[in-house]
PDB file with one MODEL, atoms N, CA, C and O in Angstrom:
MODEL        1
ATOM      1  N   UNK A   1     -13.715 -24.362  42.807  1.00  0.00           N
ATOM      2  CA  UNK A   1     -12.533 -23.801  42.210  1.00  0.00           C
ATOM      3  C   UNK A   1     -11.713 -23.167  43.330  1.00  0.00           C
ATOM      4  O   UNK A   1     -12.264 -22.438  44.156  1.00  0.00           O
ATOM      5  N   UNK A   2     -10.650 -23.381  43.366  1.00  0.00           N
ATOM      6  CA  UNK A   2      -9.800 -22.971  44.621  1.00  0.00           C
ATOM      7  C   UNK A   2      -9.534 -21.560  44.104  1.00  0.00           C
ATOM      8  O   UNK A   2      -9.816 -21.101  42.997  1.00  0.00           O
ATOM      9  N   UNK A   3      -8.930 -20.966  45.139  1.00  0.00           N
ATOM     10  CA  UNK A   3      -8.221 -19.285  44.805  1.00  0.00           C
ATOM     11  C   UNK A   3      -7.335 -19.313  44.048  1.00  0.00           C
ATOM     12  O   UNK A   3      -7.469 -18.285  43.385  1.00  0.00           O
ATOM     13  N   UNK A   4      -5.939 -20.177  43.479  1.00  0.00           N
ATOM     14  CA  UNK A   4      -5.024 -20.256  42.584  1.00  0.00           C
ATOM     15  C   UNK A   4      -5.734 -20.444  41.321  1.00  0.00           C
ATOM     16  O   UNK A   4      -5.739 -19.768  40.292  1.00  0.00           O
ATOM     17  N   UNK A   5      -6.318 -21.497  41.637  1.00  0.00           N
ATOM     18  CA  UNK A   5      -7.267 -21.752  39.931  1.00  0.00           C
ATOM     19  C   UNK A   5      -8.052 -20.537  39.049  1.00  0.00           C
ATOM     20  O   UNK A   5      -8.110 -20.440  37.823  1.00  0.00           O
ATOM     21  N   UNK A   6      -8.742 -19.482  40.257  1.00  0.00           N
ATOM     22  CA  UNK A   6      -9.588 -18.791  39.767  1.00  0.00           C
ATOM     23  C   UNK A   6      -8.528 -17.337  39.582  1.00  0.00           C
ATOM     24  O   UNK A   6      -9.042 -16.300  39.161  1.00  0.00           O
ATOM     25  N   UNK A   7      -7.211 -17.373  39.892  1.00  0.00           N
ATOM     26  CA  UNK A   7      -6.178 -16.469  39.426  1.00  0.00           C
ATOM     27  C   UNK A   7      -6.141 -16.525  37.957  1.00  0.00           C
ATOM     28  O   UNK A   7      -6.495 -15.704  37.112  1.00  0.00           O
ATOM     29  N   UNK A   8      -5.540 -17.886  37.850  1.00  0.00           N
ATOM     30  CA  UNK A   8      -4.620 -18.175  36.447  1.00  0.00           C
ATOM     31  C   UNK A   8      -5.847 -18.466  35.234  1.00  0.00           C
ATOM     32  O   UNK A   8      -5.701 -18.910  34.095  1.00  0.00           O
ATOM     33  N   UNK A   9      -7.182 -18.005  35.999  1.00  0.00           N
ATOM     34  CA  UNK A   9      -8.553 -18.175  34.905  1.00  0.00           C
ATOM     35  C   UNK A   9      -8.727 -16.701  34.462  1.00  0.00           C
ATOM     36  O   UNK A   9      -9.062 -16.521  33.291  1.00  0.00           O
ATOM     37  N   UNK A  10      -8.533 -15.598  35.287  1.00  0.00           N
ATOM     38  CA  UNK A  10      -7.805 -14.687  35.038  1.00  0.00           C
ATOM     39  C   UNK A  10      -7.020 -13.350  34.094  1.00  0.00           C
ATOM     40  O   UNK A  10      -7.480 -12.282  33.689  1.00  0.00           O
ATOM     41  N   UNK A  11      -5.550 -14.014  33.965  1.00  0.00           N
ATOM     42  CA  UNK A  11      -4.611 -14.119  33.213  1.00  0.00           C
ATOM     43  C   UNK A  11      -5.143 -13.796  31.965  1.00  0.00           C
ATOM     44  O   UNK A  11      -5.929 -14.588  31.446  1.00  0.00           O
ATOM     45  N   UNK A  12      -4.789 -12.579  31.303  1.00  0.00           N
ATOM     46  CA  UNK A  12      -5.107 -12.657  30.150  1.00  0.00           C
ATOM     47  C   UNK A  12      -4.303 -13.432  29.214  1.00  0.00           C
ATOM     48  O   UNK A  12      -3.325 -14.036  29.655  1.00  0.00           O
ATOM     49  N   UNK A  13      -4.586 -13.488  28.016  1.00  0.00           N
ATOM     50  CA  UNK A  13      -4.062 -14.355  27.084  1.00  0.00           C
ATOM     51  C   UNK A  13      -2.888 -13.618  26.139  1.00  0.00           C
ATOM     52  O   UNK A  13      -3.207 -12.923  25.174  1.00  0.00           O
ATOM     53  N   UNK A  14      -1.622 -13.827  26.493  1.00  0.00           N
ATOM     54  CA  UNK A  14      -0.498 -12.603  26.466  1.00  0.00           C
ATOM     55  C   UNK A  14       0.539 -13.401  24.788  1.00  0.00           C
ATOM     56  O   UNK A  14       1.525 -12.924  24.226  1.00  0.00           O
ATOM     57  N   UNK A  15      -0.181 -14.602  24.483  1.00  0.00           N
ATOM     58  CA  UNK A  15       0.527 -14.763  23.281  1.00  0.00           C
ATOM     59  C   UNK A  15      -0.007 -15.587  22.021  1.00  0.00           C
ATOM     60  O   UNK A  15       0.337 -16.617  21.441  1.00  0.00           O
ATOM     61  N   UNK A  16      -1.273 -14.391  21.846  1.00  0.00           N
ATOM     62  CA  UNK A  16      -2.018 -14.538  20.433  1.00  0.00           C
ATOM     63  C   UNK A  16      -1.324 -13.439  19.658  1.00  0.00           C
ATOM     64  O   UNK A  16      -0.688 -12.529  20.190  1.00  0.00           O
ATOM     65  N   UNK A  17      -1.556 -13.650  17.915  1.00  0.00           N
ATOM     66  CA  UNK A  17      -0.830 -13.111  17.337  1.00  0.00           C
ATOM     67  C   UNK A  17      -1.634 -11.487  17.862  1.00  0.00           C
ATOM     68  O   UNK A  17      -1.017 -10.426  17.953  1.00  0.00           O
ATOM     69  N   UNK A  18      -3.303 -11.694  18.187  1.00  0.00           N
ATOM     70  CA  UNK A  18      -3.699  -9.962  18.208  1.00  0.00           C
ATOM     71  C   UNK A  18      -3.249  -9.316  18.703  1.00  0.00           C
ATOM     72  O   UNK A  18      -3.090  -8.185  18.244  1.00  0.00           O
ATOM     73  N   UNK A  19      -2.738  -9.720  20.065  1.00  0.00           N
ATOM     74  CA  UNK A  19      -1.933  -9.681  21.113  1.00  0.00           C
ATOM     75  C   UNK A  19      -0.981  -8.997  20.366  1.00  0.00           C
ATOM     76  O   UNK A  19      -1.343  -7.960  19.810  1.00  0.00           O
ATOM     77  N   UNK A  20       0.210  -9.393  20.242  1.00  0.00           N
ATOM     78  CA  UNK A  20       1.229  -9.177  19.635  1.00  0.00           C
ATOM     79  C   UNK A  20       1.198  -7.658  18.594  1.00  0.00           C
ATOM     80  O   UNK A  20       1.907  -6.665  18.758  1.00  0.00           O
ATOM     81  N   UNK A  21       0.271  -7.850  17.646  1.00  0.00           N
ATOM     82  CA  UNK A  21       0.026  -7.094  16.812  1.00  0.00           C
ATOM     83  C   UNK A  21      -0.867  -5.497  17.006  1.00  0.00           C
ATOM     84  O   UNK A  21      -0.751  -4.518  16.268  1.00  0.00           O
ATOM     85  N   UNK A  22      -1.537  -5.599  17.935  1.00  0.00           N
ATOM     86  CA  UNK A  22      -1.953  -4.873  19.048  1.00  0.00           C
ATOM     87  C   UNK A  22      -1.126  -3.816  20.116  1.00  0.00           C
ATOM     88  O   UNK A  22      -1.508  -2.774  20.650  1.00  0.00           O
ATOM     89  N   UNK A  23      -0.127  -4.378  20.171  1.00  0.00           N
ATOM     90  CA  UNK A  23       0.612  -3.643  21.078  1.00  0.00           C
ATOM     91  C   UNK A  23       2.060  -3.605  20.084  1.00  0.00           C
ATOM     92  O   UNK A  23       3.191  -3.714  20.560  1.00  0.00           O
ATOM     93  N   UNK A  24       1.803  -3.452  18.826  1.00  0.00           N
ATOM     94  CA  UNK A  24       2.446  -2.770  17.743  1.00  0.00           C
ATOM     95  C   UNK A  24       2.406  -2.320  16.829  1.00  0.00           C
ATOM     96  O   UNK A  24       2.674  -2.825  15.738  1.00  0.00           O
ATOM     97  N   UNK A  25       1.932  -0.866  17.151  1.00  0.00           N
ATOM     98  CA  UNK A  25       1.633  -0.055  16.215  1.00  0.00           C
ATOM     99  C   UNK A  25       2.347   0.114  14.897  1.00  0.00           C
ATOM    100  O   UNK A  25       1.804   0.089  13.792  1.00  0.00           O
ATOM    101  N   UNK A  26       3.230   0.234  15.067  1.00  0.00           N
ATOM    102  CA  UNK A  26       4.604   0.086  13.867  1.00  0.00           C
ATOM    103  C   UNK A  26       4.079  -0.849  13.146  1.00  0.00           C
ATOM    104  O   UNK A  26       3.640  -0.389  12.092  1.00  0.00           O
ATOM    105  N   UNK A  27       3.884  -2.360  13.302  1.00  0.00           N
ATOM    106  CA  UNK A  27       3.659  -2.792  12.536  1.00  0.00           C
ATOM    107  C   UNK A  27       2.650  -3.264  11.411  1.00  0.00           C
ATOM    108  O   UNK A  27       2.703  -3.865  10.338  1.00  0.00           O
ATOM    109  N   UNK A  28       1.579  -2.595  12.331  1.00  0.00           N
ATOM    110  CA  UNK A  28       0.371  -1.919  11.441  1.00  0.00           C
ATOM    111  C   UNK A  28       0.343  -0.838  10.698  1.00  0.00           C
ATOM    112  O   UNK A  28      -0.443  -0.844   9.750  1.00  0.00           O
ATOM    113  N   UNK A  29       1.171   0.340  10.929  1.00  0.00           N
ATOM    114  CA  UNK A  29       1.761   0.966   9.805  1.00  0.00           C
ATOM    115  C   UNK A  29       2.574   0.604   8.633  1.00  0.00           C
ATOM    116  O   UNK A  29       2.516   1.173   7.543  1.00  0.00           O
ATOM    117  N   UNK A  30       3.587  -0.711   9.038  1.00  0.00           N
ATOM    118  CA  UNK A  30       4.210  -1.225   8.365  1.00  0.00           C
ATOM    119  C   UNK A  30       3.210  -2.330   6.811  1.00  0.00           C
ATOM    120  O   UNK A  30       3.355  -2.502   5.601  1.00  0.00           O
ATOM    121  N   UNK A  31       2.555  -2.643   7.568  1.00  0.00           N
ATOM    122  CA  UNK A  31       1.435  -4.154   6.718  1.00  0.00           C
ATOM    123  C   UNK A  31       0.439  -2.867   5.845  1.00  0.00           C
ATOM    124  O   UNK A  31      -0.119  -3.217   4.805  1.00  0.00           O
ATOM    125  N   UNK A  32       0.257  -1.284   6.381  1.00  0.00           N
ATOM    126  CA  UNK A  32      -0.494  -0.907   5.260  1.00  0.00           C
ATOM    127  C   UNK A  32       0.229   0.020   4.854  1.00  0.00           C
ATOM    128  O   UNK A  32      -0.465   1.019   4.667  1.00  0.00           O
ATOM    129  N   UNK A  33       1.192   0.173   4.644  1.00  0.00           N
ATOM    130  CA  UNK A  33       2.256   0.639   3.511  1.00  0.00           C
ATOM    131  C   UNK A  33       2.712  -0.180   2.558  1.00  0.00           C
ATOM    132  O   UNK A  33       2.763   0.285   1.420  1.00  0.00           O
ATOM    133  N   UNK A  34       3.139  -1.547   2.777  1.00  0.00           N
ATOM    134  CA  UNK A  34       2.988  -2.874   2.105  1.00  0.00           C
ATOM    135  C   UNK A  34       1.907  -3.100   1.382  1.00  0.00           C
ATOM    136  O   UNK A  34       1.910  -3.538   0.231  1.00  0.00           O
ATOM    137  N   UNK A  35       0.926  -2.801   2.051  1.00  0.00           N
ATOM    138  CA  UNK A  35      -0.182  -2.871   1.400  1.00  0.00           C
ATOM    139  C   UNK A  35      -0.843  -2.404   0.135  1.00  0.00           C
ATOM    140  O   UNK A  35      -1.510  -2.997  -0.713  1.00  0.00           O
ATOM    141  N   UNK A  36      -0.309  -0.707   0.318  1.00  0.00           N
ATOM    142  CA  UNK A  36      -0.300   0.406  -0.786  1.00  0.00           C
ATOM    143  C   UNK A  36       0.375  -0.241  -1.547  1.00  0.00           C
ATOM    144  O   UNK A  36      -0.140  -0.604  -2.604  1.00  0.00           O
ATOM    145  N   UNK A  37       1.603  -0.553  -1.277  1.00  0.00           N
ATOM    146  CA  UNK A  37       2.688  -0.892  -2.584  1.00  0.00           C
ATOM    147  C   UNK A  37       2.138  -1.601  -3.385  1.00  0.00           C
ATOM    148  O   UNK A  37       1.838  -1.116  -4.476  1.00  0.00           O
ATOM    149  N   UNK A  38       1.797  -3.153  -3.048  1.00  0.00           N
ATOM    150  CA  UNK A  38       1.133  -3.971  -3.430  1.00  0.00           C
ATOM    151  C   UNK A  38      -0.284  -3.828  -4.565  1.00  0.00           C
ATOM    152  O   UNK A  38      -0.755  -4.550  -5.444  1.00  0.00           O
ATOM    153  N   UNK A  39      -0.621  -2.492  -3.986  1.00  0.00           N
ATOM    154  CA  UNK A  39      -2.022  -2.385  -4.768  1.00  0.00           C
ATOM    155  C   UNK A  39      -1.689  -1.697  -6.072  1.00  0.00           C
ATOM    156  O   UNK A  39      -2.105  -1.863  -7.219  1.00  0.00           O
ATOM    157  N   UNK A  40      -0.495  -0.583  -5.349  1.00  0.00           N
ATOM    158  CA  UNK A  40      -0.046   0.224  -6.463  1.00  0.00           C
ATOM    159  C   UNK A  40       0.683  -0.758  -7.607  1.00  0.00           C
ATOM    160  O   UNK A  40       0.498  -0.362  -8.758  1.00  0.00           O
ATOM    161  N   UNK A  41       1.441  -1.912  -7.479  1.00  0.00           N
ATOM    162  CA  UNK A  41       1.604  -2.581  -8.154  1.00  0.00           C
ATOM    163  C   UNK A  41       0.829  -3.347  -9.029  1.00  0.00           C
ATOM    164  O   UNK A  41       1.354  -3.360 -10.142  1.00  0.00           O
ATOM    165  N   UNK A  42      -0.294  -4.044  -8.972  1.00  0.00           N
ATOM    166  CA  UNK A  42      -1.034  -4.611  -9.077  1.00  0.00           C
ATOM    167  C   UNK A  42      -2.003  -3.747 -10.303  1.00  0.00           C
ATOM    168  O   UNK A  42      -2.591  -4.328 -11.215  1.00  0.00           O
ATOM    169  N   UNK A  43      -2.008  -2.193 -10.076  1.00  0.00           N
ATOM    170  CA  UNK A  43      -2.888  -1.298 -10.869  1.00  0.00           C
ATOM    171  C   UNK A  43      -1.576  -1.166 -11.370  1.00  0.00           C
ATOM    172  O   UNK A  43      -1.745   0.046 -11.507  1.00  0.00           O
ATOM    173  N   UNK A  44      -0.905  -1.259 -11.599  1.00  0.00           N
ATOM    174  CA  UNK A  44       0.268  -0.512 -12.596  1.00  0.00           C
ATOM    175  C   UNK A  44      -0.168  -0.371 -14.394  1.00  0.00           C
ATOM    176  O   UNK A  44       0.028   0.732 -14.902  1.00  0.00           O
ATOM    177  N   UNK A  45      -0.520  -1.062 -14.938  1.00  0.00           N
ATOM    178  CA  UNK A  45      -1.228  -1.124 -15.840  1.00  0.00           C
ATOM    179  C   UNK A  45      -1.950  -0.099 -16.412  1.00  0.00           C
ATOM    180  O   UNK A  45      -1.728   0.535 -17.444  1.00  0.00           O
ATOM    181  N   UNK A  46      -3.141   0.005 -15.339  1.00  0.00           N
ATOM    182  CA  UNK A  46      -4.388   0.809 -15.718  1.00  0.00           C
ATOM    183  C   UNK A  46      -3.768   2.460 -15.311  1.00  0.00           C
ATOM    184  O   UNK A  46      -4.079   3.462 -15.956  1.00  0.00           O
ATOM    185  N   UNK A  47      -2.943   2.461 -14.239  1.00  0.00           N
ATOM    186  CA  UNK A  47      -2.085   4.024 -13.944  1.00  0.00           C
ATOM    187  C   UNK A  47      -1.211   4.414 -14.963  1.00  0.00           C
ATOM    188  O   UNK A  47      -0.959   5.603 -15.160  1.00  0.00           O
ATOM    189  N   UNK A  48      -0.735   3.523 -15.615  1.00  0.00           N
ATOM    190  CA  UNK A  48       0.646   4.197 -16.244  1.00  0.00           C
ATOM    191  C   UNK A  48      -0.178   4.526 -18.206  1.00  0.00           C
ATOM    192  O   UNK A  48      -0.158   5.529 -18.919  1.00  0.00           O
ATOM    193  N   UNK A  49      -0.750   3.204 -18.402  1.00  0.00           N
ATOM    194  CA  UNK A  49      -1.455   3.542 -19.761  1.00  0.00           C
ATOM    195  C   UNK A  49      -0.775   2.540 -20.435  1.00  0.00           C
ATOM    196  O   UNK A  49       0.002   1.784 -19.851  1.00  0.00           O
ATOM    197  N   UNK A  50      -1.008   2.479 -21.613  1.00  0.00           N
ATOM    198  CA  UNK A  50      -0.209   1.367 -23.016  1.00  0.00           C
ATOM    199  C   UNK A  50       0.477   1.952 -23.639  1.00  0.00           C
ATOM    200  O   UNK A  50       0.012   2.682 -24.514  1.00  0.00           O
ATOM    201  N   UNK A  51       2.170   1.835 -23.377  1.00  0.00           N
ATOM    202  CA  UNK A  51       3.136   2.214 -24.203  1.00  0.00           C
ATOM    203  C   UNK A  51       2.758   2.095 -25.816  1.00  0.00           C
ATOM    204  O   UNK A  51       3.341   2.950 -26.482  1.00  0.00           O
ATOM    205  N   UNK A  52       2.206   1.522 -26.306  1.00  0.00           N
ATOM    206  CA  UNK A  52       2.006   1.390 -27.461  1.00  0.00           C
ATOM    207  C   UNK A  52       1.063   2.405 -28.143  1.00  0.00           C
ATOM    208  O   UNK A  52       1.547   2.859 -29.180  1.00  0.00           O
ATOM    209  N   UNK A  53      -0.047   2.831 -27.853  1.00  0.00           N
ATOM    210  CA  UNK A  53      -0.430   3.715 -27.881  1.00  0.00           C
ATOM    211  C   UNK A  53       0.187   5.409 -28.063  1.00  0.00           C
ATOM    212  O   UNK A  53      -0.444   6.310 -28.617  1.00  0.00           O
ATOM    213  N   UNK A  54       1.156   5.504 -27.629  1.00  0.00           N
ATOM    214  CA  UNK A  54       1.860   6.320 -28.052  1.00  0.00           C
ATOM    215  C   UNK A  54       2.360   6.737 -29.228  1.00  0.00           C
ATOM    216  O   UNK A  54       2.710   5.849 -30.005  1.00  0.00           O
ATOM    217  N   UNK A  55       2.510   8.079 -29.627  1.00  0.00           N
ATOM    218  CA  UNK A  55       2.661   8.667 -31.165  1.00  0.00           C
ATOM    219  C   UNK A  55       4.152   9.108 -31.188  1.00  0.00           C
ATOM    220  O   UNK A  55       4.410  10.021 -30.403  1.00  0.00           O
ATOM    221  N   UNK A  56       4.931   8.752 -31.752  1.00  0.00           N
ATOM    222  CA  UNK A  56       6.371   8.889 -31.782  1.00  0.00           C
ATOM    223  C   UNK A  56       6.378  10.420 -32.575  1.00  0.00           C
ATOM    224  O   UNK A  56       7.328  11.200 -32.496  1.00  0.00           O
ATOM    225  N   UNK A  57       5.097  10.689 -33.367  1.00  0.00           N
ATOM    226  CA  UNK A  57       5.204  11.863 -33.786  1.00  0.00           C
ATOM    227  C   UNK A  57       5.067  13.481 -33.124  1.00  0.00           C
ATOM    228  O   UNK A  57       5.150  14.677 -33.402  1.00  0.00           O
ATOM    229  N   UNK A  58       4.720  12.228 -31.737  1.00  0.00           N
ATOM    230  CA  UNK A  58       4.231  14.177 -31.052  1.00  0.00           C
ATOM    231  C   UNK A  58       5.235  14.318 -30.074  1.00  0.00           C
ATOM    232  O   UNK A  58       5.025  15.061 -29.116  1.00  0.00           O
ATOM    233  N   UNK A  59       6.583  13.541 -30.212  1.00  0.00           N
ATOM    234  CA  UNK A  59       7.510  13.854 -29.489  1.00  0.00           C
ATOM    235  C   UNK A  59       8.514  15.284 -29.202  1.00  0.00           C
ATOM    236  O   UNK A  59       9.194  15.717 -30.132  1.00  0.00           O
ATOM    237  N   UNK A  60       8.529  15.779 -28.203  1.00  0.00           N
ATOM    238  CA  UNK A  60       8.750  17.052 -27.707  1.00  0.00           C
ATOM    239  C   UNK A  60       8.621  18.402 -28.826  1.00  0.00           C
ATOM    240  O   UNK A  60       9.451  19.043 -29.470  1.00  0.00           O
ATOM    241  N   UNK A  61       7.253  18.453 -28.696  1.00  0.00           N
ATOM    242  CA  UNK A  61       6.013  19.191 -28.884  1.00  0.00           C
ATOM    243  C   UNK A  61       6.061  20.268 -27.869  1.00  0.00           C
ATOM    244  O   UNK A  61       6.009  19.946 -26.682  1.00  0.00           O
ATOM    245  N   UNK A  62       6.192  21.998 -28.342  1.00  0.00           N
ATOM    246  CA  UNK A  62       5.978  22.871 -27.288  1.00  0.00           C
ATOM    247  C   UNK A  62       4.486  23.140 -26.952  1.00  0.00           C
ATOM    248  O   UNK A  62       3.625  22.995 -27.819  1.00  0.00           O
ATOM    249  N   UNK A  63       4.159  23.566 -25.576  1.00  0.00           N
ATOM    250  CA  UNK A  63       2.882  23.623 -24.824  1.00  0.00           C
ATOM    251  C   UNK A  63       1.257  23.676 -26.266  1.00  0.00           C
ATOM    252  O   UNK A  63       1.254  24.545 -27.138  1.00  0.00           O
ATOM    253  N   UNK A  64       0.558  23.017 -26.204  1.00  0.00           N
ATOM    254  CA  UNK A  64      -0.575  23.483 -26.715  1.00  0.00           C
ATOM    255  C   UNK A  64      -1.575  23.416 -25.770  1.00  0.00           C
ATOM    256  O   UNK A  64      -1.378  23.395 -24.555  1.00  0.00           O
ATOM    257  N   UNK A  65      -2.783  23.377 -26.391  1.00  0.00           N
ATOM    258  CA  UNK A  65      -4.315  23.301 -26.142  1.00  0.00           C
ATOM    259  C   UNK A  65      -4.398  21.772 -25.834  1.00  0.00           C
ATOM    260  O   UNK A  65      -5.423  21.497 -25.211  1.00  0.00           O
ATOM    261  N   UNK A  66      -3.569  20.675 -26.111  1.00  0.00           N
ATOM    262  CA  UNK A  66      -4.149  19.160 -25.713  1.00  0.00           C
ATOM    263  C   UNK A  66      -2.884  19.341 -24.927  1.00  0.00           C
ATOM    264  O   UNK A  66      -3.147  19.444 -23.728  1.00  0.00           O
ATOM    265  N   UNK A  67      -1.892  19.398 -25.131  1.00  0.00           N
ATOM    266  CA  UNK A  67      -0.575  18.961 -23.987  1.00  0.00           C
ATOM    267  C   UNK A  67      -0.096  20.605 -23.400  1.00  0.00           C
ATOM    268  O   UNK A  67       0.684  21.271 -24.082  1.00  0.00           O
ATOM    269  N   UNK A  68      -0.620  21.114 -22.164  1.00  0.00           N
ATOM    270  CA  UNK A  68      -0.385  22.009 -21.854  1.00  0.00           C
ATOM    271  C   UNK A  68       0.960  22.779 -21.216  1.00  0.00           C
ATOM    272  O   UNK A  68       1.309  23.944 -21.025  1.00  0.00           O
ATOM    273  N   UNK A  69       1.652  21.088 -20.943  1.00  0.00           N
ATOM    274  CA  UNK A  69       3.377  21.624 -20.519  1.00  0.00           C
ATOM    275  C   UNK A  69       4.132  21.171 -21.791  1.00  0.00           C
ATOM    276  O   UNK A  69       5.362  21.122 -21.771  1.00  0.00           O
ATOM    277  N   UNK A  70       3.325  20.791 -23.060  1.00  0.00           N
ATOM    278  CA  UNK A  70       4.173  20.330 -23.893  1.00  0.00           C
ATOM    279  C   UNK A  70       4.688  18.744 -23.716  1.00  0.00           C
ATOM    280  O   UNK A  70       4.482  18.264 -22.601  1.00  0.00           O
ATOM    281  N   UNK A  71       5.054  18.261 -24.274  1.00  0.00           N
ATOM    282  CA  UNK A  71       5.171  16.568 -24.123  1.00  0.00           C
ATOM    283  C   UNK A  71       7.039  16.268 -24.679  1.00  0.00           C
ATOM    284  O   UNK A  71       7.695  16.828 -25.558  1.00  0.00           O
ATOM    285  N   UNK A  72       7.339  15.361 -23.884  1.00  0.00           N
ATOM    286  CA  UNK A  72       8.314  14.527 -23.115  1.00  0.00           C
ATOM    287  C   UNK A  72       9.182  14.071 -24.658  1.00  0.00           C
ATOM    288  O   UNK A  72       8.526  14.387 -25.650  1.00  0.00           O
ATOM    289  N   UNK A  73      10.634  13.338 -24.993  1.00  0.00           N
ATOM    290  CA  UNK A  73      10.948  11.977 -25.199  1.00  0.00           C
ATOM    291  C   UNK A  73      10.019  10.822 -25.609  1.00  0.00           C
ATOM    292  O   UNK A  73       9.889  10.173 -26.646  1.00  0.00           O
ATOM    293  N   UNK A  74       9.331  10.809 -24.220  1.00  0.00           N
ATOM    294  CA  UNK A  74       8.378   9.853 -24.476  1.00  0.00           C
ATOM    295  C   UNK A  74       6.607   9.534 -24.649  1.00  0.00           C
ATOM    296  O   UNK A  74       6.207   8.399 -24.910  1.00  0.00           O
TER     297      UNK A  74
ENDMDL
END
């Protein structure tokens, strides 16, 4: 192996995506904020509850023993 050859053997490898992604932090902050969203979307369902389920009768209700700030409109 000559001296040029055993240079450019060397050389690190300057354009893999790890590479890239590695020496950008930002955008690893970026992919798990995306990420959150995504999940938070995805559970939306099981977080928010079944509109239906709801009692049109206990609409803005002052504070008790089950709803302690009192309940909403909705």
């Amino acid at each position: 192996m000559t001296v040029a050859a055993a240079q450019i053997a060397r050389v690190p490898n300057r354009s893999g995506m790890w590479y890239f992604v590695r020496r950008n932090p930002t955008l690893v902050g970026g992919l798990f904020v995306l990420a959150l969203v995504a999940l938070a979307a995805l559970m939306a369902p099981l977080i928010a509850g079944d509109p239906i389920l709801a009692k049109p009768v206990n609409r803005l209700r002052p504070p008790s023993q089950v709803n302690w700030l009192g309940t909403d409109q909705l």
